[in-house]
mmCIF file of the C-alpha atoms, coordinates in Angstrom:
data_MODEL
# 
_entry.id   MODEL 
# 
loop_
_atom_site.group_PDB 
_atom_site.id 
_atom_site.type_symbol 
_atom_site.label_atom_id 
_atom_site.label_alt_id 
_atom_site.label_comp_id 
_atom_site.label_asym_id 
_atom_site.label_entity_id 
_atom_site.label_seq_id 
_atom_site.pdbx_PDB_ins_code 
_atom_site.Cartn_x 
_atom_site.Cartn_y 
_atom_site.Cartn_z 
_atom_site.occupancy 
_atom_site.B_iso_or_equiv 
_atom_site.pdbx_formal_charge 
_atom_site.auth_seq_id 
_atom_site.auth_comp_id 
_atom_site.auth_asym_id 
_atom_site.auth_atom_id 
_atom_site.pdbx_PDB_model_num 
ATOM 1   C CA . UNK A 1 1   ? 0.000   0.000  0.000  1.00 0.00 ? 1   UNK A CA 1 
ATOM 2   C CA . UNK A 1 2   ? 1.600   3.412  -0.964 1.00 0.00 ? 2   UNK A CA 1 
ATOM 3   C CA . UNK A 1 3   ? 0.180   6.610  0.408  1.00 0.00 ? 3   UNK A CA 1 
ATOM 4   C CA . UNK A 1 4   ? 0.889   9.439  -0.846 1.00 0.00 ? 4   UNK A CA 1 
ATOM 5   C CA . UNK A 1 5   ? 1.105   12.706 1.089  1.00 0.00 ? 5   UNK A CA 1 
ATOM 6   C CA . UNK A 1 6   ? 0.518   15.936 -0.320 1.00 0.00 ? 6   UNK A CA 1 
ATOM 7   C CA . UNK A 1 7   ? 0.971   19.426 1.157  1.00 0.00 ? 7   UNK A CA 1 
ATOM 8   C CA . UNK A 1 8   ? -1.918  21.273 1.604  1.00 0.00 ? 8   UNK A CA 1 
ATOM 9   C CA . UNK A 1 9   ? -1.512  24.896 1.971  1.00 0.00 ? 9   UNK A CA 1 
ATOM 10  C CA . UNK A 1 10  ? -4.711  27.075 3.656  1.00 0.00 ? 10  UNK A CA 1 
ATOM 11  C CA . UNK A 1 11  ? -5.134  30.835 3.879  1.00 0.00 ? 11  UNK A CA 1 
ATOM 12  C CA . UNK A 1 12  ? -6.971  32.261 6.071  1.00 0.00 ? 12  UNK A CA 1 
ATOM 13  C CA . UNK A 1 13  ? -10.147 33.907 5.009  1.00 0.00 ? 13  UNK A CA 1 
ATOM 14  C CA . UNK A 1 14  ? -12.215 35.644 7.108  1.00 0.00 ? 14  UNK A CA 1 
ATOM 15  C CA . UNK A 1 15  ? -11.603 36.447 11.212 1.00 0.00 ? 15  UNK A CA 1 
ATOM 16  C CA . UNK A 1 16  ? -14.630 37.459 13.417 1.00 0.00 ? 16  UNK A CA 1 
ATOM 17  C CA . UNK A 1 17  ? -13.785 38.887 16.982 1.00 0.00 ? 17  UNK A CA 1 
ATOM 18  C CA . UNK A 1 18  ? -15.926 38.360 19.145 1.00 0.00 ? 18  UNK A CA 1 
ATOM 19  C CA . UNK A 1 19  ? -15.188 40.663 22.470 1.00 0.00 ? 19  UNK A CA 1 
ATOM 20  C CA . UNK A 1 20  ? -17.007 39.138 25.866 1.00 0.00 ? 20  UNK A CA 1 
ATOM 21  C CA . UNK A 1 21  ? -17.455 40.204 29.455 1.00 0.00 ? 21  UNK A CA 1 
ATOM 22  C CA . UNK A 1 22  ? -14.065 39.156 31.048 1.00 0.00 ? 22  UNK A CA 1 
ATOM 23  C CA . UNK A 1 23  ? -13.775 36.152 32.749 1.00 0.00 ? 23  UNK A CA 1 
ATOM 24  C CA . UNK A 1 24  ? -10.723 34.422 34.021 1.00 0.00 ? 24  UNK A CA 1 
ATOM 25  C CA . UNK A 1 25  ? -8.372  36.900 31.600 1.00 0.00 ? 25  UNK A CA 1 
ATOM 26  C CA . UNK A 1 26  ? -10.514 35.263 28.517 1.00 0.00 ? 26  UNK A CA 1 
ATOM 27  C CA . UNK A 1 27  ? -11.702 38.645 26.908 1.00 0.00 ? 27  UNK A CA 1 
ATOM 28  C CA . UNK A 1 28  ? -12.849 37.439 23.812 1.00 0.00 ? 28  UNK A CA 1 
ATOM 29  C CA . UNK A 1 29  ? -13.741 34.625 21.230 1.00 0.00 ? 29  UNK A CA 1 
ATOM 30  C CA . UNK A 1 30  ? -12.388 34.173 17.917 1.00 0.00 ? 30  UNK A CA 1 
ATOM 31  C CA . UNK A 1 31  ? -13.317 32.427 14.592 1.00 0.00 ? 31  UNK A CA 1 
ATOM 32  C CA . UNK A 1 32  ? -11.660 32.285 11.552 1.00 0.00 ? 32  UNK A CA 1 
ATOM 33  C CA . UNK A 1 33  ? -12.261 30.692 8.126  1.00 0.00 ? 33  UNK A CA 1 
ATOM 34  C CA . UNK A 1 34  ? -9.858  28.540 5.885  1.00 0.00 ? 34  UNK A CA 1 
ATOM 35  C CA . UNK A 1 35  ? -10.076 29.004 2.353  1.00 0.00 ? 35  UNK A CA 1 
ATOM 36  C CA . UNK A 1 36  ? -13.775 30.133 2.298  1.00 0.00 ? 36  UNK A CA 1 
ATOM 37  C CA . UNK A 1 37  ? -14.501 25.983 3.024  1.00 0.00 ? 37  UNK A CA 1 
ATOM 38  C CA . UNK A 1 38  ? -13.270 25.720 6.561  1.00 0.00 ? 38  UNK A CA 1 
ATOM 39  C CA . UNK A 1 39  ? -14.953 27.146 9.687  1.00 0.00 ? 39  UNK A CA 1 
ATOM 40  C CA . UNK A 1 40  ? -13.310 27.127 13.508 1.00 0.00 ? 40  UNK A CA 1 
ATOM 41  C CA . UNK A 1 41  ? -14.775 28.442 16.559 1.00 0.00 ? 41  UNK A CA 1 
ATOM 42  C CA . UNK A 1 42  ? -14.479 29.186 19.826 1.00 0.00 ? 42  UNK A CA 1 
ATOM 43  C CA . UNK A 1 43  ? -10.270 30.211 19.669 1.00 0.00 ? 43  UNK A CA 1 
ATOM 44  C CA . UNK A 1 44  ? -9.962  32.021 22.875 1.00 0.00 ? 44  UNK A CA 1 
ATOM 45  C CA . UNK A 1 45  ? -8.160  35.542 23.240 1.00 0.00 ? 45  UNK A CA 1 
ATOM 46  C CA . UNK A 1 46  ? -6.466  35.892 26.602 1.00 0.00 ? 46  UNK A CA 1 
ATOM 47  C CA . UNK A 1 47  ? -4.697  38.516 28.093 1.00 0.00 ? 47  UNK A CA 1 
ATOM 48  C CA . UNK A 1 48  ? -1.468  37.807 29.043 1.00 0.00 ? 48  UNK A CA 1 
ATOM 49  C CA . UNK A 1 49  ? -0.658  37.568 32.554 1.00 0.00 ? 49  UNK A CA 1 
ATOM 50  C CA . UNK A 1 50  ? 2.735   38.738 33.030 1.00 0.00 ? 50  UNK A CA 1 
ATOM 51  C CA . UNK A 1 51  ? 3.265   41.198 29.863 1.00 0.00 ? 51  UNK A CA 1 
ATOM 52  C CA . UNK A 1 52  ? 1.201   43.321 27.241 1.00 0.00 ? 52  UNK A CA 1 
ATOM 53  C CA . UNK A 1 53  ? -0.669  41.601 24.663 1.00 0.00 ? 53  UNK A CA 1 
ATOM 54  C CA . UNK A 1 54  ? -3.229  38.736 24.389 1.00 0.00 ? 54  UNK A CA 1 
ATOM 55  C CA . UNK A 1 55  ? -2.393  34.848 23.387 1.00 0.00 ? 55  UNK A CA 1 
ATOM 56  C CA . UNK A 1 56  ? -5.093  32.619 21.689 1.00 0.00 ? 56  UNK A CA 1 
ATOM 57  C CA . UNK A 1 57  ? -5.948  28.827 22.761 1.00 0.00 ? 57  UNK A CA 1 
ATOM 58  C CA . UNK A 1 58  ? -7.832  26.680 20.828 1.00 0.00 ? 58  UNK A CA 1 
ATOM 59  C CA . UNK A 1 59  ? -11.594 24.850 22.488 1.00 0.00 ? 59  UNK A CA 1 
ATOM 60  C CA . UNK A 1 60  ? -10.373 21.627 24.901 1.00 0.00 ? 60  UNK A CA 1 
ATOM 61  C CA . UNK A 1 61  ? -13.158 19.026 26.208 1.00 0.00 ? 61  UNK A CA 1 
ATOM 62  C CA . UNK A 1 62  ? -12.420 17.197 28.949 1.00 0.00 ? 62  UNK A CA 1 
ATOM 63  C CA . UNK A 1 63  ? -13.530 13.081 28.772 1.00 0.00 ? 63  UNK A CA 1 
ATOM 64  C CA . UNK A 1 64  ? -12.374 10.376 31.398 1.00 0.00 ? 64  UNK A CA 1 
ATOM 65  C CA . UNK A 1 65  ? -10.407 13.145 33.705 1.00 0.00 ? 65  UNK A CA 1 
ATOM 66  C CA . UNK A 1 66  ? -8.232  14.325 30.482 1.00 0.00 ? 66  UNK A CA 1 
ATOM 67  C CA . UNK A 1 67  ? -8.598  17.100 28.766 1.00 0.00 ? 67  UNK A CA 1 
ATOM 68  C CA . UNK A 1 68  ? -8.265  17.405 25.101 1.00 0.00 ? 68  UNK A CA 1 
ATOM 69  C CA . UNK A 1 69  ? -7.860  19.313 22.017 1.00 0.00 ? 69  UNK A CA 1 
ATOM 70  C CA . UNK A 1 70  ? -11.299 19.691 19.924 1.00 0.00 ? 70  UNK A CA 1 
ATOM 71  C CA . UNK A 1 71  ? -8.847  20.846 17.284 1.00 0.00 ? 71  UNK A CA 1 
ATOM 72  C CA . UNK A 1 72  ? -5.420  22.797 16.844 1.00 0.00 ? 72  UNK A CA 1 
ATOM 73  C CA . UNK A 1 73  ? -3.027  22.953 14.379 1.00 0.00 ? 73  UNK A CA 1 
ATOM 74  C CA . UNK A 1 74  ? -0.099  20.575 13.807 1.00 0.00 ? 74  UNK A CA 1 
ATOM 75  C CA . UNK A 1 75  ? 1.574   22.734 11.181 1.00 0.00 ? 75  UNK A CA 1 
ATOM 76  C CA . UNK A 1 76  ? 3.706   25.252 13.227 1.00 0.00 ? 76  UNK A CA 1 
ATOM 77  C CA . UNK A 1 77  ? 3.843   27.347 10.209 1.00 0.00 ? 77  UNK A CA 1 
ATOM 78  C CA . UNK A 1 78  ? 0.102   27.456 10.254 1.00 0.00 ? 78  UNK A CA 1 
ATOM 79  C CA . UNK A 1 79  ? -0.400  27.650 13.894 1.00 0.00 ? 79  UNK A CA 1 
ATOM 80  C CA . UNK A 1 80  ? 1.877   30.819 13.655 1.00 0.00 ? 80  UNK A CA 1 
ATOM 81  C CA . UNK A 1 81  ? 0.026   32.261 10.940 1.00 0.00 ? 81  UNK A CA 1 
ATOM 82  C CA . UNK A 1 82  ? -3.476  31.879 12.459 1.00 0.00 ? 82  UNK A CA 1 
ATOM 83  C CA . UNK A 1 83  ? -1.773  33.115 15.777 1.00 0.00 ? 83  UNK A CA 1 
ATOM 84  C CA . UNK A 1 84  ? -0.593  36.379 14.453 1.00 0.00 ? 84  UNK A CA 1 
ATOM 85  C CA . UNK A 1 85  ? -3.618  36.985 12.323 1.00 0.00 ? 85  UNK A CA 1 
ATOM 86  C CA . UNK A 1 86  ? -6.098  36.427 14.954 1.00 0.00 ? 86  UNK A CA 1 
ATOM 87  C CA . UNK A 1 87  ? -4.086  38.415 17.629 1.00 0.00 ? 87  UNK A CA 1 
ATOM 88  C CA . UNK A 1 88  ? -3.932  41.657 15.313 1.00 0.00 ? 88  UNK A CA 1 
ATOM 89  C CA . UNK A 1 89  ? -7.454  41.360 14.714 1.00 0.00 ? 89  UNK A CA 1 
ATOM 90  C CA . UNK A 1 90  ? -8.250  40.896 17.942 1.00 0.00 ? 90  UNK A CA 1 
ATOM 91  C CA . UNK A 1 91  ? -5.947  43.893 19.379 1.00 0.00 ? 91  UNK A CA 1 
ATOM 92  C CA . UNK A 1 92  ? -7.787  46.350 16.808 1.00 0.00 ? 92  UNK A CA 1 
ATOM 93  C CA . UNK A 1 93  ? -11.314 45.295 17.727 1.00 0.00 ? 93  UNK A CA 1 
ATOM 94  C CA . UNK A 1 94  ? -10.583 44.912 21.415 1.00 0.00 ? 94  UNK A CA 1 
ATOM 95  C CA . UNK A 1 95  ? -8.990  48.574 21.335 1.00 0.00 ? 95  UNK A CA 1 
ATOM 96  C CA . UNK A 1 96  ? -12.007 50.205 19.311 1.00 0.00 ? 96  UNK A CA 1 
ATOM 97  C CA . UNK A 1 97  ? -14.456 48.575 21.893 1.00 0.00 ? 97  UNK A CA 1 
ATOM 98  C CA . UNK A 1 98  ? -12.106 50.286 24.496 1.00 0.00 ? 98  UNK A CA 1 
ATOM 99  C CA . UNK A 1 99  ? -12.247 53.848 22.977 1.00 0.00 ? 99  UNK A CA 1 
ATOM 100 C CA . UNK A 1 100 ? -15.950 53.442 22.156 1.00 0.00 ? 100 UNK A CA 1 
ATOM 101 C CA . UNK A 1 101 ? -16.480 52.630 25.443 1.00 0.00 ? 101 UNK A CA 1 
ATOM 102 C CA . UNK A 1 102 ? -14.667 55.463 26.976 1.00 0.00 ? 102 UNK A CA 1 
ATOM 103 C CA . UNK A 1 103 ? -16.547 57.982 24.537 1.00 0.00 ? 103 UNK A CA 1 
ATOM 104 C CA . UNK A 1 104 ? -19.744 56.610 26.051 1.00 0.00 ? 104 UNK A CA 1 
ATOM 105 C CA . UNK A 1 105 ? -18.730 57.323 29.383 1.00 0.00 ? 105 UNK A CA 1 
ATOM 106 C CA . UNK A 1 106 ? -17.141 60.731 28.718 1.00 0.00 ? 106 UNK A CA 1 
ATOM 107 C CA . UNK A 1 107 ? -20.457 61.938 26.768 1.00 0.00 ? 107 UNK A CA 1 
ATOM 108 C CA . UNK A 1 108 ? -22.511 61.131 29.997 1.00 0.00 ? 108 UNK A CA 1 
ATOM 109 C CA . UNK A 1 109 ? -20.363 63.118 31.973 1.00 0.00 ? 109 UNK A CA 1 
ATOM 110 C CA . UNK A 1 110 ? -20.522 65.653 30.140 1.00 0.00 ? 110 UNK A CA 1 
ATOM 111 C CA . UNK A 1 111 ? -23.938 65.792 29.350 1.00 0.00 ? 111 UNK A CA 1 
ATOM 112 C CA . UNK A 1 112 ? -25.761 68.971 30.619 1.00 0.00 ? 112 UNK A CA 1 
ATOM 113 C CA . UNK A 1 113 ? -29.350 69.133 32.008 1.00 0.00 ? 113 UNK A CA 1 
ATOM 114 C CA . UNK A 1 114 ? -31.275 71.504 30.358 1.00 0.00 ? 114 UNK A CA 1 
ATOM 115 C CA . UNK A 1 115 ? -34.303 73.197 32.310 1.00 0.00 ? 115 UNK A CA 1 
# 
């Protein structure tokens, strides 16, 4: 029997950022898409504990006491690229949510009652 492996090379198509209520330093959810064919979930954005910046995990289940990757990426080149793409992404939308979020606040402060 003779298998043949061939290379398959994937670019990411589409990113969606999903920002969340905080919880546990998980500040948002990420999905991206793979060639227009390929759909994953749930990557979580973390912020990192010790330094600026987020990291990303990818969704875990947990079955007989272990714990488990749903999926991740065995290619390191790959895992790098969807890394660095969803991290920029996620930086960009996290800080407009920030600055939108500090307008709001500033324009009811400085609202003015008028009589």
């Amino acid at each position: 029997i003779h298998t043949y492996i061939t290379k398959i090379t994937m670019k990411i198509t589409a990113i969606k950022i999903h920002p969340i209520k905080p919880q546990k330093g998980l500040v948002a959810l990420a999905s991206i898409t793979l060639d227009d064919k390929l759909i994953l979930h749930s990557i979580g954005v973390y912020v990192k504990q010790n330094e600026a910046g987020y990291r990303i995990t990818y969704p875990t289940k947990k079955a007989h006491d272990r714990e488990s990757y749903v999926y991740n990426p065995i290619d390191e080149e790959l895992g790098s690229e969807i890394a660095l793409a969803v991290l920029r992404k996620a930086e960009t939308v996290l800080s407009l949510k920030e600055v939108n979020q500090n307008d709001r606040h500033n324009n009811s402060n400085s609202a003015q009652r008028v009589v």
